[in-house]
N, C-alpha and C positions, 0 to 999 in steps of 0.2 A: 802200749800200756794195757796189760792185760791182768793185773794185777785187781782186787776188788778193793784193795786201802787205798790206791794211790784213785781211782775212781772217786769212793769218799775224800780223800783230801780235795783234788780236783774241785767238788759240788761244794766242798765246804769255802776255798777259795774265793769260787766264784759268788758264793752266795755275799762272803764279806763285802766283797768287792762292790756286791750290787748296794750291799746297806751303806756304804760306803758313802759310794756316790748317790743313794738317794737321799742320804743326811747334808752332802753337801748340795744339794738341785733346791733344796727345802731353805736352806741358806738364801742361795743367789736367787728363788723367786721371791724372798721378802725385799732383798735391798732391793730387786726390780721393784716390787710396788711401793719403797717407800719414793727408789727416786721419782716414780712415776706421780706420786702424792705431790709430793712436792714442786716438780717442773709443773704441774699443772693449777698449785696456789701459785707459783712465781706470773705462766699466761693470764691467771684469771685476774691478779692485782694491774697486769700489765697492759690490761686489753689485748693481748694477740691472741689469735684463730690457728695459728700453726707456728709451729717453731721448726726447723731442720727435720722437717718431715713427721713431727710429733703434733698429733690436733687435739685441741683440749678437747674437740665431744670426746675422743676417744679414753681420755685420759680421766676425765669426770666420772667421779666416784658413780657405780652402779646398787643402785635400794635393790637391798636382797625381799625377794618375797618370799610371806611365811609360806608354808608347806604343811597342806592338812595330813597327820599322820593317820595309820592305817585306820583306826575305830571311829575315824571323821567321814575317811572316805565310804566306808561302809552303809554308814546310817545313812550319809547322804543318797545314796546307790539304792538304798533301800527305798526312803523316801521318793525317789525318782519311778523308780518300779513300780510302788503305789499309788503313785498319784497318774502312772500313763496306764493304769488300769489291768498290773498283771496280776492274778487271785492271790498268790503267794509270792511274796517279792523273796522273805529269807529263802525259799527253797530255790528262786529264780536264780539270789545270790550264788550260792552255793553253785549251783552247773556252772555259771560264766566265771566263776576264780576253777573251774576245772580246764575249761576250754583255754585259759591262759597258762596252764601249766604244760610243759615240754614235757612227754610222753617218752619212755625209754624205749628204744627199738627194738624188736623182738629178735631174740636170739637164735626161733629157727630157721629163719631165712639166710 
């Protein structure tokens, strides 16, 4: 295959294919949690602890925790820097969101 169209069909192919089966993966993890909802009101009205290998801690719905977005985590970081005593906490800010950014590697090496 040395062709550059049958290359593009090829990419295109496979790309369907992947939306494909990601459309149906998105399917079978729902009916997995609903059976899972459900075997787990059937143990919990039933009093059992396991069923054919299935245990209700496992199956007991999990409390999602909120998630402070970026301008929470900030201020908070800020606050922290100030009050452990550093002169400038926004400039302090600032260096540590650098130190956490992945650096491109240099090209003359």
């Amino acid at each position: 295959m040395t062709d550059p169209d049958a290359y593009v069909r090829n990419l295109k192919d496979i790309g369907d294919a992947i939306k494909r089966h990601n459309a149906q993966l998105k399917i079978l993890k729902s009916k997995k949690q609903e059976s899972e909802k459900r075997l787990y009101i059937y143990m919990s009205k039933n009093n059992i602890d396991e069923y054919r290998g299935y245990k209700a801690s496992k199956l007991a719905p999990k409390e999602k925790k909120p998630i402070k977005n970026k301008a929470e985590k900030k201020m908070d970081a800020i606050r922290l820097f100030s009050d452990t005593g550093i002169n400038d906490p926004e400039t302090f800010w600032e260096m540590f969101q650098n130190t956490q950014k992945l650096k491109p590697p240099d090209e003359d090496n």
